[in-house]
BAZA-192795 format. One record per residue (C-alpha): residue number from 1; x, y, z. Coordinates in Angstrom, 3 decimals. Example, Ala and Ser with C-alpha at 12.3 -4.5 7.8 and 13.67 -1.06 7.14 Angstrom:
BEGIN
pt nr=1&c1=12.300&c2=-4.500&c3=7.800
pt nr=2&c1=13.670&c2=-1.060&c3=7.140
// end
This chain:
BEGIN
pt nr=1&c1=-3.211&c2=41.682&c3=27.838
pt nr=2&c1=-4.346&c2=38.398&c3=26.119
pt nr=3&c1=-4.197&c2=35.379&c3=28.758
pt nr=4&c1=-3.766&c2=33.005&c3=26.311
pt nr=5&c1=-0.449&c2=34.878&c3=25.460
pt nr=6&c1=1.189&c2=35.130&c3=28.982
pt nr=7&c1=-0.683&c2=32.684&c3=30.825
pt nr=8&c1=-3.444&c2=32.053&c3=33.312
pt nr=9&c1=-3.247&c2=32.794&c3=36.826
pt nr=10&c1=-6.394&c2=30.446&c3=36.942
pt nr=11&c1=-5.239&c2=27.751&c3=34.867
pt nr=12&c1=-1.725&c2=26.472&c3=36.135
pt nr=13&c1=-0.920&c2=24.631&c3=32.709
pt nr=14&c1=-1.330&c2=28.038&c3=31.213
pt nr=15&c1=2.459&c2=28.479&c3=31.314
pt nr=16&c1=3.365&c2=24.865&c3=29.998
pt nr=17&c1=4.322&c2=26.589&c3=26.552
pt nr=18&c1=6.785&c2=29.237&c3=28.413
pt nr=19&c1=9.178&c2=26.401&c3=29.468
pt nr=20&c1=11.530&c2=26.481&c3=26.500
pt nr=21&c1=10.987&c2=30.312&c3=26.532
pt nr=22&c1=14.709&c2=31.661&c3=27.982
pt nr=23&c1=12.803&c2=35.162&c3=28.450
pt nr=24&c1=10.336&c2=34.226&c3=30.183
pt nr=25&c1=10.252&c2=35.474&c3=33.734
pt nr=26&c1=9.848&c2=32.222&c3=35.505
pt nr=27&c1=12.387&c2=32.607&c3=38.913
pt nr=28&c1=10.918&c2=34.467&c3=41.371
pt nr=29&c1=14.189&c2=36.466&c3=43.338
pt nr=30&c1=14.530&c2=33.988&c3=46.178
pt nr=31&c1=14.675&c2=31.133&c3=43.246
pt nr=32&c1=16.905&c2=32.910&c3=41.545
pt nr=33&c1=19.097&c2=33.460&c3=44.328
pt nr=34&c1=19.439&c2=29.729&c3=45.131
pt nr=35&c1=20.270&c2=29.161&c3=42.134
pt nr=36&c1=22.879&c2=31.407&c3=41.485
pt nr=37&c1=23.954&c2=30.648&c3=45.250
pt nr=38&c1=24.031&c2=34.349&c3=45.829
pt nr=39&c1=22.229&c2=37.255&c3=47.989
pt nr=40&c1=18.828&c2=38.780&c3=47.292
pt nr=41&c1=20.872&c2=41.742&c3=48.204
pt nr=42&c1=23.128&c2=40.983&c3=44.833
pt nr=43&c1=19.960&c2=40.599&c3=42.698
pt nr=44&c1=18.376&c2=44.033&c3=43.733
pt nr=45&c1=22.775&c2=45.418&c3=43.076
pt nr=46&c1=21.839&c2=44.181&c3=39.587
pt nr=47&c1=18.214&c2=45.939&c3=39.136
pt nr=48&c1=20.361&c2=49.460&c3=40.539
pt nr=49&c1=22.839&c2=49.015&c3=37.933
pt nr=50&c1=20.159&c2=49.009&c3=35.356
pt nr=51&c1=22.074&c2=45.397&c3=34.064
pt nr=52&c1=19.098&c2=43.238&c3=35.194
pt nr=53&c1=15.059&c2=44.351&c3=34.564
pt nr=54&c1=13.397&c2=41.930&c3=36.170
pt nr=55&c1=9.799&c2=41.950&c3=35.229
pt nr=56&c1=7.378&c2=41.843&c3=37.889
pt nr=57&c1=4.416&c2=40.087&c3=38.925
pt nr=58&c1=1.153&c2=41.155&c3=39.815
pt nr=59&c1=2.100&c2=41.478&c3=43.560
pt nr=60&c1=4.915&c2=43.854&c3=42.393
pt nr=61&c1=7.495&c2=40.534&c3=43.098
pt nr=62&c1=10.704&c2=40.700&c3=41.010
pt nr=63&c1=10.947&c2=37.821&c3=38.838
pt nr=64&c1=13.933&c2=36.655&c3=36.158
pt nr=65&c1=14.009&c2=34.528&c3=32.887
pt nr=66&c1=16.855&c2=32.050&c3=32.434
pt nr=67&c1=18.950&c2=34.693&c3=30.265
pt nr=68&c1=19.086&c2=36.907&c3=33.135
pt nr=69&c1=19.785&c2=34.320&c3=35.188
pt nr=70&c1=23.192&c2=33.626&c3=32.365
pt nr=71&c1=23.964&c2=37.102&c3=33.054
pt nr=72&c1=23.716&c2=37.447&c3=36.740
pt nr=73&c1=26.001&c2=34.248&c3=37.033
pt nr=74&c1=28.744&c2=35.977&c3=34.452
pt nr=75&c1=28.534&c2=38.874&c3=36.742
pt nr=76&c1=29.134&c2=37.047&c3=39.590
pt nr=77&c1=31.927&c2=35.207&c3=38.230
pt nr=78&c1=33.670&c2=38.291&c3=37.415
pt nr=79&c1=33.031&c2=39.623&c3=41.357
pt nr=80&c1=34.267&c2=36.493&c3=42.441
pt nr=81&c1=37.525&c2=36.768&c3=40.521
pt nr=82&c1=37.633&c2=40.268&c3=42.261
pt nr=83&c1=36.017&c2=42.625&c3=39.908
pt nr=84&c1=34.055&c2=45.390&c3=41.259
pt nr=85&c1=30.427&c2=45.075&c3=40.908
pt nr=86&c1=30.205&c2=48.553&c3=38.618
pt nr=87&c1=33.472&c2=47.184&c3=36.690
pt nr=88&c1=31.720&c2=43.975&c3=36.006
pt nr=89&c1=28.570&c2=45.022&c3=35.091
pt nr=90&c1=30.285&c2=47.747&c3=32.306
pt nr=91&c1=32.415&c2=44.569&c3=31.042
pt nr=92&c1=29.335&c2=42.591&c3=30.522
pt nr=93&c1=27.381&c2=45.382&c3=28.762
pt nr=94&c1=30.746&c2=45.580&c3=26.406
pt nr=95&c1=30.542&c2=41.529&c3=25.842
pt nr=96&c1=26.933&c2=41.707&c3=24.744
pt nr=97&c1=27.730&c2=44.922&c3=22.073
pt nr=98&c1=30.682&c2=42.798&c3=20.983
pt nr=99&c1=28.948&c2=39.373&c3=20.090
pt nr=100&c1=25.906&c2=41.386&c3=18.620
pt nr=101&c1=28.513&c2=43.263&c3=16.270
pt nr=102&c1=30.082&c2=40.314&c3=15.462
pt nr=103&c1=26.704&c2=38.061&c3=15.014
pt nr=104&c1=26.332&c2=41.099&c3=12.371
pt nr=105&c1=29.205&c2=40.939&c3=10.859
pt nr=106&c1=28.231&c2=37.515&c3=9.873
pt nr=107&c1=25.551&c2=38.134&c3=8.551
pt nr=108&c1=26.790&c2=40.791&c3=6.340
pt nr=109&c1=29.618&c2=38.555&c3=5.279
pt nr=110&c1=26.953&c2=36.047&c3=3.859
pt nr=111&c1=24.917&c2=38.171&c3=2.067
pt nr=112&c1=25.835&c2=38.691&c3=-1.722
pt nr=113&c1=27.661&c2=41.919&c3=-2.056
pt nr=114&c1=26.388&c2=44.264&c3=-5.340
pt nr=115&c1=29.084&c2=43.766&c3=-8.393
pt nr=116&c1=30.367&c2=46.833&c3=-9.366
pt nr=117&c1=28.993&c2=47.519&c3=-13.453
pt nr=118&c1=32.092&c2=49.641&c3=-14.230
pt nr=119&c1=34.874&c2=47.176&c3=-13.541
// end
């Protein structure tokens, strides 16, 4: 892997350009978990369901971009209204195919459809 690309572990600055980045794996799991005010335990509940792939770091540490951070926090809004954790996780998934269908569908609308030569 290129340093330049991911960063330096010998030159702290290195990551400076990764700030903006919202996949950028920049919350280790106890960060994370502050920030989300929820468990380490609910984190790894997220790896298991295959929702959440945190990257990891060279120590083998699980560590989260601010997207999955989005996503974790939706989750956990849905537990907290009472949803079970599987439930939540499946209705999620289903939110995520529906605005990517729709962001299509978009699309598609604003792209100059073919004029039929026979009418």
């Amino acid at each position: 892997m290129d340093e330049a690309q991911h960063g330096s572990t010998d030159n702290p600055g290195g990551h400076a350009g990764n700030l903006d980045d919202d996949d950028y794996p920049s919350y280790s799991m106890g960060a994370a978990a502050a920030a989300l005010g929820v468990t380490q335990a609910f984190l790894r509940a997220l790896d298991t369901a295959q929702l959440l792939t945190p990257q990891r770091s060279d120590g083998g540490h699980r560590r989260y971009s601010r997207y999955q951070l989005r996503i974790a926090a939706r989750v956990r809004e849905l537990v907290d209204q009472g949803t079970a954790l599987d439930a939540a996780c499946r209705i999620i998934i289903l939110e995520d195919q529906l605005a990517e269908a729709q962001q299509i569908n978009a699309e598609l609308r604003q792209t100059p459809q073919p004029t039929d030569p026979t009418e």
